[in-house]
Backbone as a printed PyTorch tensor [residue, N CA C, xyz], in Angstrom:
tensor([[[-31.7170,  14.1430, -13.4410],
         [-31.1230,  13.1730, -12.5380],
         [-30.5510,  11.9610, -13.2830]],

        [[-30.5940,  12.3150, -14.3950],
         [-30.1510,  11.3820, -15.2350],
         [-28.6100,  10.3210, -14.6980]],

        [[-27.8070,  11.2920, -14.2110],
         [-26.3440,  10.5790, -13.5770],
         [-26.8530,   9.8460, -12.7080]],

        [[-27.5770,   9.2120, -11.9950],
         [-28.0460,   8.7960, -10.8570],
         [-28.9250,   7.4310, -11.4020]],

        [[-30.0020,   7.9290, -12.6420],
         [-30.9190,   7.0160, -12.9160],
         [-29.9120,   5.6140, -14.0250]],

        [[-28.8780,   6.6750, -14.4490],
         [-27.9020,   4.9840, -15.2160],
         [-26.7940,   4.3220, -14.0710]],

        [[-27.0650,   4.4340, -12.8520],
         [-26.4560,   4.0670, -12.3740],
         [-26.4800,   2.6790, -12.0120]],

        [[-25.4700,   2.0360, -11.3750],
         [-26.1410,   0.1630, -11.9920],
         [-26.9690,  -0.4330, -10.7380]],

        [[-26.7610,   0.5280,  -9.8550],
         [-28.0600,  -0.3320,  -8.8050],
         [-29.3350,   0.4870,  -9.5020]],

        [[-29.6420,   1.4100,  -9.8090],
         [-30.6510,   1.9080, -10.1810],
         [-30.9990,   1.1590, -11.3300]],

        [[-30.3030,   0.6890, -12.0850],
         [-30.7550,   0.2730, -13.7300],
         [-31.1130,  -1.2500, -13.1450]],

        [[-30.6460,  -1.7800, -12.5200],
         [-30.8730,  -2.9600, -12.2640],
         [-32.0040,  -3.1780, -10.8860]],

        [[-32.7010,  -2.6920, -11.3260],
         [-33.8430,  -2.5650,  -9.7050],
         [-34.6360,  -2.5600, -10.5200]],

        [[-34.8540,  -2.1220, -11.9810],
         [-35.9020,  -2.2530, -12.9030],
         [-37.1760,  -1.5470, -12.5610]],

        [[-38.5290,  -1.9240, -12.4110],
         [-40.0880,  -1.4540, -12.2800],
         [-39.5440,  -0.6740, -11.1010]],

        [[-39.1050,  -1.3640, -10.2170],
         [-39.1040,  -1.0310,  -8.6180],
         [-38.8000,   0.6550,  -8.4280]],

        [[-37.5370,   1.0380,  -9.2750],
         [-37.3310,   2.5360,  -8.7910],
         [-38.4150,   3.2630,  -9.7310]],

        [[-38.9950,   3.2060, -10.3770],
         [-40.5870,   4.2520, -11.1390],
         [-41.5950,   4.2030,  -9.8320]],

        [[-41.8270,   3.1990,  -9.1840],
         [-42.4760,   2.6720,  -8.4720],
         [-42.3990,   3.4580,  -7.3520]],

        [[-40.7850,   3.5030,  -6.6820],
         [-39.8990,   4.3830,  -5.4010],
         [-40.2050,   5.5300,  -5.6360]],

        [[-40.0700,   6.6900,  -7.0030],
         [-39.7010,   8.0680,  -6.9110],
         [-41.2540,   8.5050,  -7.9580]],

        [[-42.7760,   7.5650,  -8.1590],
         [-43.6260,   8.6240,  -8.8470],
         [-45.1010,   8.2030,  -7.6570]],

        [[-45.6190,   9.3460,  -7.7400],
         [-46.5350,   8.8130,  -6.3690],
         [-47.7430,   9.6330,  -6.2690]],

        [[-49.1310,   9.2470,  -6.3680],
         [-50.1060,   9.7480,  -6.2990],
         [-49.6560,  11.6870,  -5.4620]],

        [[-49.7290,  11.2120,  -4.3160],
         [-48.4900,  12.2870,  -3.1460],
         [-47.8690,  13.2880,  -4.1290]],

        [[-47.0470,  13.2570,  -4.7600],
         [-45.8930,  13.6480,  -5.1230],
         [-46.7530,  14.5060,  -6.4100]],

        [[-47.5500,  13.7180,  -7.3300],
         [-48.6850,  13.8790,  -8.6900],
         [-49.5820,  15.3310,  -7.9980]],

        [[-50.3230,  14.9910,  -6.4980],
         [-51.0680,  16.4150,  -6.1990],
         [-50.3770,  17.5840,  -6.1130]],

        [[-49.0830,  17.1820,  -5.4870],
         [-48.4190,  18.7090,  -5.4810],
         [-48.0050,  19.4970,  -6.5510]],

        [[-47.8160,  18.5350,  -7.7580],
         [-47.7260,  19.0500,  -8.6890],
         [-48.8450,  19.5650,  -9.3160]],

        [[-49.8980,  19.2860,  -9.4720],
         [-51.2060,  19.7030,  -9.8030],
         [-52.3160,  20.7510,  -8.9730]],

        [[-51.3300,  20.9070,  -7.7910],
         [-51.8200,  21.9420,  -6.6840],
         [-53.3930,  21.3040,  -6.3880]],

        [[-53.6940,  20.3620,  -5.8510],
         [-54.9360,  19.3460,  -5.2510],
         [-54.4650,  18.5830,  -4.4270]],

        [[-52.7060,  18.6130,  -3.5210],
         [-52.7410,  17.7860,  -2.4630],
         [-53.8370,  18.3580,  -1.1670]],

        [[-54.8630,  17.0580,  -0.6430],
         [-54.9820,  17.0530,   0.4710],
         [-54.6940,  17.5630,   1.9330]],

        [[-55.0750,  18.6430,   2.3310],
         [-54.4870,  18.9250,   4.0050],
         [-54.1430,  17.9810,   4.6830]],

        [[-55.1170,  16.9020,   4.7250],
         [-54.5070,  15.4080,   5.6660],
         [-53.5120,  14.8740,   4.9080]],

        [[-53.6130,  14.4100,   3.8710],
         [-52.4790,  14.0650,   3.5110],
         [-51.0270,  14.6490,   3.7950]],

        [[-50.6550,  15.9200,   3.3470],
         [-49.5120,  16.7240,   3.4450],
         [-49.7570,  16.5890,   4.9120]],

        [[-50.0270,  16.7480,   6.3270],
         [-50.1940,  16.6430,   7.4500],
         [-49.3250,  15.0510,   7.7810]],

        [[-49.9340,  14.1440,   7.5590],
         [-49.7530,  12.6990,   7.6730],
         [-48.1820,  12.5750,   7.3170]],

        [[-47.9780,  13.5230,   5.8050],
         [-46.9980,  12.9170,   5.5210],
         [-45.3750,  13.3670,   6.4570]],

        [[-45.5540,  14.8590,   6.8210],
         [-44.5650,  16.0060,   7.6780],
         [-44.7290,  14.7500,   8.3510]],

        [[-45.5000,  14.1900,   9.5760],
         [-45.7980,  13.5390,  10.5510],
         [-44.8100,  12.2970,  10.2660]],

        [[-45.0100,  11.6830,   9.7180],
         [-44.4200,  10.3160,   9.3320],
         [-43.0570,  10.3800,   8.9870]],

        [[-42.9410,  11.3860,   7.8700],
         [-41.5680,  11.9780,   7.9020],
         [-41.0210,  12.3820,   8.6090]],

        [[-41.3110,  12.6150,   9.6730],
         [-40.6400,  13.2160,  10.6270],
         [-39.9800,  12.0120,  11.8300]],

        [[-40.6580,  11.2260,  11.7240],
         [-40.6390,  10.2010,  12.6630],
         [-39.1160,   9.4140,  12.2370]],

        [[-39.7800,   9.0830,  10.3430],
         [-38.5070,   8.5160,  10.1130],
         [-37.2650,   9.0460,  10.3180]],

        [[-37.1340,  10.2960,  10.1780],
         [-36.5100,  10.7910,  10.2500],
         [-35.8690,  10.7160,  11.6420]],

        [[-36.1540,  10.3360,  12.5270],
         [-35.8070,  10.4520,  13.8370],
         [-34.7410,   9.1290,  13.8770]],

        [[-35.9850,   8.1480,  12.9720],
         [-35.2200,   6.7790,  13.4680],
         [-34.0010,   6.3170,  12.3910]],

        [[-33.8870,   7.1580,  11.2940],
         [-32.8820,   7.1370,  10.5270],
         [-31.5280,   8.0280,  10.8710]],

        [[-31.5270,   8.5880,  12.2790],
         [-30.5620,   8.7260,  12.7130],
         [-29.5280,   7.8330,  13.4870]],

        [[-30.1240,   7.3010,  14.2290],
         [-29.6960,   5.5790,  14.4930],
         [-28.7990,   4.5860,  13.1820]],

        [[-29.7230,   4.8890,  12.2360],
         [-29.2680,   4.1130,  10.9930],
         [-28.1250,   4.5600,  10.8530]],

        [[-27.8840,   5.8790,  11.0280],
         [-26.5610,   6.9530,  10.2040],
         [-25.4800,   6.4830,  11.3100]],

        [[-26.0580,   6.7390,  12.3090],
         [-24.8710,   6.6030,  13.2500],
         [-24.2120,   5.2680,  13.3650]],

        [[-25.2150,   4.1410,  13.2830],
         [-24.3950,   3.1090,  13.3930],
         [-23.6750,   3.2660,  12.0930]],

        [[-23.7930,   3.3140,  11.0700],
         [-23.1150,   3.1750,   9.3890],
         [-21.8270,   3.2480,   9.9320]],

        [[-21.9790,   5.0010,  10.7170],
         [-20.8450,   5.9440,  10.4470],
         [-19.8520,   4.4820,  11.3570]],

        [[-20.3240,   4.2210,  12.5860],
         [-19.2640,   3.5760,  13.5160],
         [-18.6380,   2.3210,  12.3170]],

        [[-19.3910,   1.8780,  11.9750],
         [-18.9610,   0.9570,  11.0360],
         [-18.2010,   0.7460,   9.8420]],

        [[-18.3480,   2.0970,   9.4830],
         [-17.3880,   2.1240,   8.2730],
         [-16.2240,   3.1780,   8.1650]],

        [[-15.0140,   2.5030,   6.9080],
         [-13.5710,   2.6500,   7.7500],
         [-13.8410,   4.4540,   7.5690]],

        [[-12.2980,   4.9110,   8.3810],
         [-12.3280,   6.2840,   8.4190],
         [-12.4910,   6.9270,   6.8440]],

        [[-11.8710,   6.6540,   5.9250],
         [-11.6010,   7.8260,   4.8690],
         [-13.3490,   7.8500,   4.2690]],

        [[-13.9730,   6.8940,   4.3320],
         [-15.8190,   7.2990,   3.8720],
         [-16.5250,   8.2160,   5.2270]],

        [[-15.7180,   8.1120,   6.3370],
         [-16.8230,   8.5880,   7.3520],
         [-17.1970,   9.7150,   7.1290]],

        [[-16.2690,  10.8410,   6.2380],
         [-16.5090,  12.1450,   6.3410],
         [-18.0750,  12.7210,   5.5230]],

        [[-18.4580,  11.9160,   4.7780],
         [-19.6950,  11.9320,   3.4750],
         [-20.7730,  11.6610,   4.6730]],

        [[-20.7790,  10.9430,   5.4410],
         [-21.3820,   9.8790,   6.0640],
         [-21.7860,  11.2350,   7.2650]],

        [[-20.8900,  11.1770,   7.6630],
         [-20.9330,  12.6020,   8.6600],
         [-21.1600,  13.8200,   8.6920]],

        [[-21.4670,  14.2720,   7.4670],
         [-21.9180,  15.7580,   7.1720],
         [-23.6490,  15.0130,   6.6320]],

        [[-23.6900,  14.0550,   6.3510],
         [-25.4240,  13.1880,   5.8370],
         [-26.0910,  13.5550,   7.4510]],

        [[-25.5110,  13.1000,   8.5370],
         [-25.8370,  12.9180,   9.7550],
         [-25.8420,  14.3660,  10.1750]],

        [[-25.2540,  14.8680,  10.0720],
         [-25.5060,  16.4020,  10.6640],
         [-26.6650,  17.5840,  10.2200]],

        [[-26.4580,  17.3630,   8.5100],
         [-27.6980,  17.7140,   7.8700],
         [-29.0910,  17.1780,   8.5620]],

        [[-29.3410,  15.5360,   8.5840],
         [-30.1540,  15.0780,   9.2170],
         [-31.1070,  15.6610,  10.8780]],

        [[-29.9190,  16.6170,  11.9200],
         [-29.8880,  16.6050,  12.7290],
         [-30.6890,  18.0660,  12.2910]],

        [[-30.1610,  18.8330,  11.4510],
         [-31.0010,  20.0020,  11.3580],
         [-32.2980,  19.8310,  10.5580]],

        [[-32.1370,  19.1460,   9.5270],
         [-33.6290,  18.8500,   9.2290],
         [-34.6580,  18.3570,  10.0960]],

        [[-34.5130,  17.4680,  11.3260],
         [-35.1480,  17.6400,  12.0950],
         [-35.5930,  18.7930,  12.8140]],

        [[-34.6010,  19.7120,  13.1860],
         [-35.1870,  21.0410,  13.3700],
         [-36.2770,  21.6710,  11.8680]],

        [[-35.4940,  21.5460,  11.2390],
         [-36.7980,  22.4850,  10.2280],
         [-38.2760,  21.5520,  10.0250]],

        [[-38.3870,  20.6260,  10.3880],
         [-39.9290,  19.3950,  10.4740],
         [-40.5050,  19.9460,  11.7930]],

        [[-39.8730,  20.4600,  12.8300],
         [-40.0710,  20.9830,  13.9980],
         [-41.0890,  22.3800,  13.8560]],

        [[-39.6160,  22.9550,  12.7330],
         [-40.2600,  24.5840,  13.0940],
         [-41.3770,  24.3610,  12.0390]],

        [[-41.7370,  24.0080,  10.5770],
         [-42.6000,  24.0140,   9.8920],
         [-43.8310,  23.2370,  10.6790]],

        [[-44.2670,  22.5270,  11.2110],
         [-44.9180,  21.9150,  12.3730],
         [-45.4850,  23.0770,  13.0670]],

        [[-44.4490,  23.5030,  13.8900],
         [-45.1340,  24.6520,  14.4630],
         [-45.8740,  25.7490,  13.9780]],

        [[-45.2350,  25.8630,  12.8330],
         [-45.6800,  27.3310,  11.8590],
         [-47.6380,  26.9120,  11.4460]],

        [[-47.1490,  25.6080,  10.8400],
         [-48.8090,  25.2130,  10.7240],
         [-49.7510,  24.3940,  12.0480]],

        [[-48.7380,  24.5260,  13.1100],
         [-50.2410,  24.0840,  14.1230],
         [-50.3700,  22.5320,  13.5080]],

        [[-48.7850,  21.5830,  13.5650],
         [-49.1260,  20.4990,  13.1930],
         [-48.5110,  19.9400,  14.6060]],

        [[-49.2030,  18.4480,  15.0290],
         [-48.6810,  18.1140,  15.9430],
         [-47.6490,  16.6620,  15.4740]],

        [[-46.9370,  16.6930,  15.9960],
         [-45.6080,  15.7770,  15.4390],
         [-45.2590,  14.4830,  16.6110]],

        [[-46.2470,  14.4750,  17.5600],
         [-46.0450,  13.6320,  18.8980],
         [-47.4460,  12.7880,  18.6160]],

        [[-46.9190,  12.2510,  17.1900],
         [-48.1310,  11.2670,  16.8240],
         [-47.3920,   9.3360,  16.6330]],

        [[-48.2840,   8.4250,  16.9530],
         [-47.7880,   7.3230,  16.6900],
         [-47.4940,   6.8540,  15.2610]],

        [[-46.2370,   6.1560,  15.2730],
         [-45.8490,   6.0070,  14.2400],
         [-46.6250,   4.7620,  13.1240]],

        [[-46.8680,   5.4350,  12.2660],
         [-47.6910,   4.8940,  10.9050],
         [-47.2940,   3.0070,  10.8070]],

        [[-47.6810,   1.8370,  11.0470],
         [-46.7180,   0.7250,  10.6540],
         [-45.9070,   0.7380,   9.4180]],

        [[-46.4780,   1.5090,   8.3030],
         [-45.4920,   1.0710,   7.2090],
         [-44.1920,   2.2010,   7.7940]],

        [[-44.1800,   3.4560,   8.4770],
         [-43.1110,   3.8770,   8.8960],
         [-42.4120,   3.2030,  10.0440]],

        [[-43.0390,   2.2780,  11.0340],
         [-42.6960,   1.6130,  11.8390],
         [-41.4090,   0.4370,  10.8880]],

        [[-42.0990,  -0.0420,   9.9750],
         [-41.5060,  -1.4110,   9.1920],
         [-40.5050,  -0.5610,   8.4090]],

        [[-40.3230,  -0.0490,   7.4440],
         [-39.1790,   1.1040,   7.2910],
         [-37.9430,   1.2770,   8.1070]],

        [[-38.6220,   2.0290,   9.4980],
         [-37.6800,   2.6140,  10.4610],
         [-36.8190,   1.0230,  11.1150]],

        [[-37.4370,  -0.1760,  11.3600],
         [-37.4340,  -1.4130,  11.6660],
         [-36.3060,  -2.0960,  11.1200]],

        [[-36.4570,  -1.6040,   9.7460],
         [-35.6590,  -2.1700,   8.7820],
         [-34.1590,  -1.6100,   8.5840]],

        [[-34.1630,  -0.5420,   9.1460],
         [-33.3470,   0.5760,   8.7050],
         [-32.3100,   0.1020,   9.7930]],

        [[-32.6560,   0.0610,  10.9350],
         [-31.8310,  -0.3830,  11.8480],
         [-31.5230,  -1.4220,  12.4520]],

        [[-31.9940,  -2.6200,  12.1320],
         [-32.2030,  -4.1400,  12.0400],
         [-30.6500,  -4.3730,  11.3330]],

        [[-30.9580,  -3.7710,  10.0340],
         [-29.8260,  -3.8960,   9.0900],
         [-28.6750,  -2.4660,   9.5080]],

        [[-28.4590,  -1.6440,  10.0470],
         [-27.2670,  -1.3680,  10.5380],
         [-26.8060,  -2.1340,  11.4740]],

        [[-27.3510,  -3.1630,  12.1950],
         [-26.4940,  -3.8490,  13.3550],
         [-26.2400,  -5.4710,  12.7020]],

        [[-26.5040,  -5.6170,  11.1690],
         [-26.6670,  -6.7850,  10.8350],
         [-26.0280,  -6.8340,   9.7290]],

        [[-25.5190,  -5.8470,   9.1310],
         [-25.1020,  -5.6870,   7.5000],
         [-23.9160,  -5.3850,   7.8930]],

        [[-23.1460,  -5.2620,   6.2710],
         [-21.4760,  -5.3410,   6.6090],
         [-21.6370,  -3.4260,   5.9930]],

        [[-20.7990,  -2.3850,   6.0850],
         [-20.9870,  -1.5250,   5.7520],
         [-21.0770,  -1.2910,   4.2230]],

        [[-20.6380,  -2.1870,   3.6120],
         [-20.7910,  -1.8030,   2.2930],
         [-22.4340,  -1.8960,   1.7120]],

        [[-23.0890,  -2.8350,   2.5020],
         [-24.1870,  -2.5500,   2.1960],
         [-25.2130,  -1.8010,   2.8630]],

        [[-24.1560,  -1.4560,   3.8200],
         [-25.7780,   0.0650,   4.5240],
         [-25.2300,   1.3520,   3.3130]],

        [[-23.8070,   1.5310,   2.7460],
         [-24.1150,   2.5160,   2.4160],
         [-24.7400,   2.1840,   0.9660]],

        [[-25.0210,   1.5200,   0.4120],
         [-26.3510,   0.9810,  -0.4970],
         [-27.8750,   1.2580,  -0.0740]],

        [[-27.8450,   0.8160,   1.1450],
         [-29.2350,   1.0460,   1.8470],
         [-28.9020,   2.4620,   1.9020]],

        [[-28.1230,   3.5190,   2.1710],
         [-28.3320,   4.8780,   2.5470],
         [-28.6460,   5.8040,   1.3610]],

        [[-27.7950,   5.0050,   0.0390],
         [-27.8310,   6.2410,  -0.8280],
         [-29.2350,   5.5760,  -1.8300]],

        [[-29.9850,   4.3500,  -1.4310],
         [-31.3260,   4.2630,  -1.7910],
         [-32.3280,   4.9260,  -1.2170]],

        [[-32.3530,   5.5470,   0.2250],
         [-33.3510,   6.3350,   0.5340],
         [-33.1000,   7.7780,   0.0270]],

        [[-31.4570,   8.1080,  -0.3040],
         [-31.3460,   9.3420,  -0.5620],
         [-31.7470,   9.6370,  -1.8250]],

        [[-31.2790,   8.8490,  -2.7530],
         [-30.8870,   8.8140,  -4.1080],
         [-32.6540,   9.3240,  -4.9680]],

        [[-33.7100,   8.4850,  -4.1620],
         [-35.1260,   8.3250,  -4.6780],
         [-35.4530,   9.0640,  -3.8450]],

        [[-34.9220,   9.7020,  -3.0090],
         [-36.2550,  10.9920,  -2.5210],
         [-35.3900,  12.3250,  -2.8950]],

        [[-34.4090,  11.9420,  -3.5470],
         [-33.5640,  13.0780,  -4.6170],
         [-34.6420,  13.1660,  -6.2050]],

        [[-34.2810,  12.2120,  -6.1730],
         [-34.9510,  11.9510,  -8.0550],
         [-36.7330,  12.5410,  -7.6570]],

        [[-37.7210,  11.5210,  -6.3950],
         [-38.9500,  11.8630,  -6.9370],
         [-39.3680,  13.2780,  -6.4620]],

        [[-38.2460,  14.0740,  -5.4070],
         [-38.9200,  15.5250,  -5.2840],
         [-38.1920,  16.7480,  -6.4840]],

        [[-37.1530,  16.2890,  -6.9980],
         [-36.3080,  17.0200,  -8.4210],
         [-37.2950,  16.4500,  -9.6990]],

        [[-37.9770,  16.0470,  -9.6260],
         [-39.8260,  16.0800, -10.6140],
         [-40.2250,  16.9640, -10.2890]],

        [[-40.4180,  17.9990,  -9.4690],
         [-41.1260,  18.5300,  -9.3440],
         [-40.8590,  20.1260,  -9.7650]],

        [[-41.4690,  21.3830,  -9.9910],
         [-40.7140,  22.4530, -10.0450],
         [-41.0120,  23.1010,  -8.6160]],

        [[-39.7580,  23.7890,  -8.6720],
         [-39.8820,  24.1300,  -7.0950],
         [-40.6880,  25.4580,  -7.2200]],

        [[-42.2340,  25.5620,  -7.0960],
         [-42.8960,  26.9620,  -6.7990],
         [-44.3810,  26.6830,  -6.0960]],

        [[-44.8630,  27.4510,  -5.4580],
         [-46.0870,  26.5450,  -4.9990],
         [-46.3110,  26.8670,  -3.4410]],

        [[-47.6010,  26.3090,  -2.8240],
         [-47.2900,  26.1500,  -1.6540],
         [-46.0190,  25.2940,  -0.6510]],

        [[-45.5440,  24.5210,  -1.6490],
         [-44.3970,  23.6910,  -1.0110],
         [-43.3070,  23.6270,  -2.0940]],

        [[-42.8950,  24.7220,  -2.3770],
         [-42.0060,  25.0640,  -2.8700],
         [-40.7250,  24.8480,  -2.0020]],

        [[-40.6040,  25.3880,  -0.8390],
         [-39.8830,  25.0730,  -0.0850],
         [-39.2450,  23.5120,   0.0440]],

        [[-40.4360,  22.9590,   0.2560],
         [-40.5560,  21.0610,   0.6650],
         [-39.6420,  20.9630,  -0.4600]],

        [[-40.0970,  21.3750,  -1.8520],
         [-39.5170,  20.7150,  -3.1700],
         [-37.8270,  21.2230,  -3.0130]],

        [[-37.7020,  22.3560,  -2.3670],
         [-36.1120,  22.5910,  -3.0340],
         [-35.5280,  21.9540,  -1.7090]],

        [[-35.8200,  21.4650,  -0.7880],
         [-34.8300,  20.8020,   0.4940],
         [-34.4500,  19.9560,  -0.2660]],

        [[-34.8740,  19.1730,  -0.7380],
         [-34.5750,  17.6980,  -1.5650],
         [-34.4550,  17.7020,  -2.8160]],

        [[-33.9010,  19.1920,  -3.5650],
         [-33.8260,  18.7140,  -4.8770],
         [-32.4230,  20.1090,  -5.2700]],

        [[-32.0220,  20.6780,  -3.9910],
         [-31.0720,  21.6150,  -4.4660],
         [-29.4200,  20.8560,  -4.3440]],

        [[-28.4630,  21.6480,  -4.9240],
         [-27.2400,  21.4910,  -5.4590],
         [-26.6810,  20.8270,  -4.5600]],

        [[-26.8480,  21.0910,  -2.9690],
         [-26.4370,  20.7780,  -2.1510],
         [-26.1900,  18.7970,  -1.5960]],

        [[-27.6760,  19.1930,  -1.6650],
         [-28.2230,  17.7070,  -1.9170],
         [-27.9140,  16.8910,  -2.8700]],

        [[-27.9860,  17.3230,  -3.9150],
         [-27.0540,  16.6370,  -4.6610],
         [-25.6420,  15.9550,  -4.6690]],

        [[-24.9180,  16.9170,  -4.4050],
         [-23.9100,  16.5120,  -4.3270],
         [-23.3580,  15.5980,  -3.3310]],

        [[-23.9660,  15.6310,  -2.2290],
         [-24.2190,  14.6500,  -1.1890],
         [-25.0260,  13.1590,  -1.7750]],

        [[-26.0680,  13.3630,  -2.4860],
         [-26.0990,  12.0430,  -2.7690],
         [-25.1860,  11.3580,  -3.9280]],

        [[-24.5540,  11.9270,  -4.5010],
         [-23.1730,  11.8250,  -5.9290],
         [-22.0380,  11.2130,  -5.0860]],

        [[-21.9940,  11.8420,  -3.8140],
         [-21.2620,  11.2270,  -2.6640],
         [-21.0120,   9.8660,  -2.1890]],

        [[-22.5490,   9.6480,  -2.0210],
         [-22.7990,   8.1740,  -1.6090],
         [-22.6960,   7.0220,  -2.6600]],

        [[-23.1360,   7.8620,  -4.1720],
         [-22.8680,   7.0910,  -4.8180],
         [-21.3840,   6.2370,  -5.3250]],

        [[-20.7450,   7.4820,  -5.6450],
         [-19.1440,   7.0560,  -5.3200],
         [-18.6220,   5.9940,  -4.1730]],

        [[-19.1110,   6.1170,  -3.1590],
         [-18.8000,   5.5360,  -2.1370],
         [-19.4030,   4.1320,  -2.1430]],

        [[-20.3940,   3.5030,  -2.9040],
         [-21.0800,   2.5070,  -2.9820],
         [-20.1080,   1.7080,  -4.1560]],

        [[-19.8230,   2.6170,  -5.1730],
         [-18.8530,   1.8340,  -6.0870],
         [-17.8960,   1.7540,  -5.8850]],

        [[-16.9900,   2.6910,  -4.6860],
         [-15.6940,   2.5460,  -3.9920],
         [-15.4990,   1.0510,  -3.2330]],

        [[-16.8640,   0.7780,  -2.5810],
         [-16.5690,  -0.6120,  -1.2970],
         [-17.8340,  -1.1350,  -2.0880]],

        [[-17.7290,  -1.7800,  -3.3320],
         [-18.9340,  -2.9190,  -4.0800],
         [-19.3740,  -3.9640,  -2.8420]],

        [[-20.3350,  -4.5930,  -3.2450],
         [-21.2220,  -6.0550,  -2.1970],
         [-21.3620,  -6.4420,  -2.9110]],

        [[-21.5110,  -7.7070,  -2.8680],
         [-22.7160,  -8.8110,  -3.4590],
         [-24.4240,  -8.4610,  -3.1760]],

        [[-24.5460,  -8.1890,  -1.7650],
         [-25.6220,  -7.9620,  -1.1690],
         [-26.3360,  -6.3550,  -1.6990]],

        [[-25.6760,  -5.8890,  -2.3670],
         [-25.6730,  -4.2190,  -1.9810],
         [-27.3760,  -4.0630,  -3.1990]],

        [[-27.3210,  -4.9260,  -3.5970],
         [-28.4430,  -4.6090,  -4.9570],
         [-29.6660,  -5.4080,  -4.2870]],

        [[-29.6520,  -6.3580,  -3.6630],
         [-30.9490,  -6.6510,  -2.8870],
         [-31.3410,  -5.7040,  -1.7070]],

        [[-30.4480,  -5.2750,  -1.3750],
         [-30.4520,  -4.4960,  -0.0290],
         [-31.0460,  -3.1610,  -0.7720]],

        [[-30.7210,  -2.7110,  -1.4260],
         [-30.8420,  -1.7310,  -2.2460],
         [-32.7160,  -1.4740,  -2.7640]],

        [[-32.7520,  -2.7270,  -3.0520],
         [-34.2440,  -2.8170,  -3.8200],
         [-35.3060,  -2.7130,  -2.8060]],

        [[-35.0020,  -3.1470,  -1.8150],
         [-35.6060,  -3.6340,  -0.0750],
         [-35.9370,  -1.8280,   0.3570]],

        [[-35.3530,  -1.1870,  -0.2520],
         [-35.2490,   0.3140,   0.2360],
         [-36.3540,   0.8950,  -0.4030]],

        [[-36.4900,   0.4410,  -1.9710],
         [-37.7820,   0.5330,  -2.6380],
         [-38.8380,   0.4720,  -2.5770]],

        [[-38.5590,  -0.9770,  -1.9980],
         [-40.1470,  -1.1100,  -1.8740],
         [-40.5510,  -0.3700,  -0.4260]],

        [[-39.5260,  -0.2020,   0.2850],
         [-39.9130,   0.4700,   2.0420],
         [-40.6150,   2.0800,   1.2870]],

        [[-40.0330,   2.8000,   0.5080],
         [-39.9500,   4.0930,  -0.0510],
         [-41.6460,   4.0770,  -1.1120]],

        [[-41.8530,   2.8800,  -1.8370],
         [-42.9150,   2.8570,  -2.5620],
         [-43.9700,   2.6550,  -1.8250]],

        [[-43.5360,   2.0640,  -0.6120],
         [-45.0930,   1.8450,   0.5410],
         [-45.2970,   3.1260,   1.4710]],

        [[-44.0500,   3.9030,   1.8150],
         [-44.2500,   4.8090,   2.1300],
         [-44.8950,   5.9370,   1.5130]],

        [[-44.7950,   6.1470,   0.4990],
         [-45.3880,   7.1690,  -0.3960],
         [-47.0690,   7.1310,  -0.8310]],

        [[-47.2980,   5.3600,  -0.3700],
         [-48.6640,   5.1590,  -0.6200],
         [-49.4800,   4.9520,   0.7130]],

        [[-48.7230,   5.2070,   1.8620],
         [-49.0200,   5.3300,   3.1630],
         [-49.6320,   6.9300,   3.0230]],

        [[-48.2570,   7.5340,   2.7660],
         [-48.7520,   9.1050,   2.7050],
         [-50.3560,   9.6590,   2.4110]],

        [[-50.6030,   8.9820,   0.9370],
         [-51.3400,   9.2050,   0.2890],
         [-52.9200,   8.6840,   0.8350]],

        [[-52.8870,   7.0370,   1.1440],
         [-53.9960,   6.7350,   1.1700],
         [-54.1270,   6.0850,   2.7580]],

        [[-53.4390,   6.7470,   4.2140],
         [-53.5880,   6.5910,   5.1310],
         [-53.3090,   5.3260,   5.8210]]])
């Protein structure tokens, strides 16, 4: 992920992105000792955000001019089916997904859309390709084989990629001033989340 990690919001976020993409969470699966509750908690939570980061997408999309919407709009559609697959994997394990939302996913989801009705677009798509960019990098750590082998290649195949290479372009296409605080703010939402996962 190297193209991604010299990139200048990434290089300039310093401690913060090691912090975003390495995670107790992330350490068991690799070591095959994640937790049932944990991996449970986390589908759960993820899933939620996931709900409320559609809101986020959609406002972006209204907001920003036509020739970026198209990146923006295939992010949102993907989104729409990954919610289906949090659905069907849910079901497959007898997980229930009609759970209240975690506060640090509450403050996250809060944030996410606070700042689409408050930011200028150049800096949501900063805020967008920081949630993408670090849950690109910390699940492409991992090798994809395992019981969640699966989990590992949603977020770490070609596809995905190139979608977040997308956003990145698009962040250096329409620069901010704001776009690198906004950016870091995503970090720390992403580094609390990961330690939500982990330690409840």
């Amino acid at each position: 992920m190297r193209e991604f990690e010299q990139s200048t919001l990434i290089v300039r976020a310093g401690d913060l992105w090691s912090q975003a993409t390495k995670a107790q969470f992330l350490s068991a699966i690799r070591d095959g000792n994640l937790p049932q509750e944990a991996f449970s908690r986390w589908l759960a939570q993820d899933y939620l955000f996931a709900r409320g980061a559609t809101t986020f997408l959609a406002v972006t999309i209204a907001k920003t001019p036509r020739p970026a919407q198209k990146v923006l709009i295939w992010g949102l559609t993907a989104l729409d089916l990954e919610l289906d697959w949090f659905e069907e994997n849910a079901q497959k394990r007898g997980l229930d997904l009609n759970v209240a939302p975690h506060q640090t996913c509450r403050r996250y989801v809060d944030f996410l859309v606070a700042s689409a009705y408050s930011q200028p677009f150049e800096v949501l798509l900063a805020i967008l390709y920081g949630a993408e960019v670090s849950y690109l990098c910390a699940w492409s750590a991992l090798e994809a084989t395992g019981p969640y082998a699966e989990f590992i290649h949603r977020w770490s195949n070609a596809q995905f990629v190139e979608y977040v290479r997308q956003l990145l372009r698009l962040c250096e296409q329409y620069p901010h001033a704001d776009q690198q605080a906004q950016f870091n703010e995503v970090l720390r939402h992403e580094r609390d989340f990961w330690r939500m996962t982990w330690e409840g």
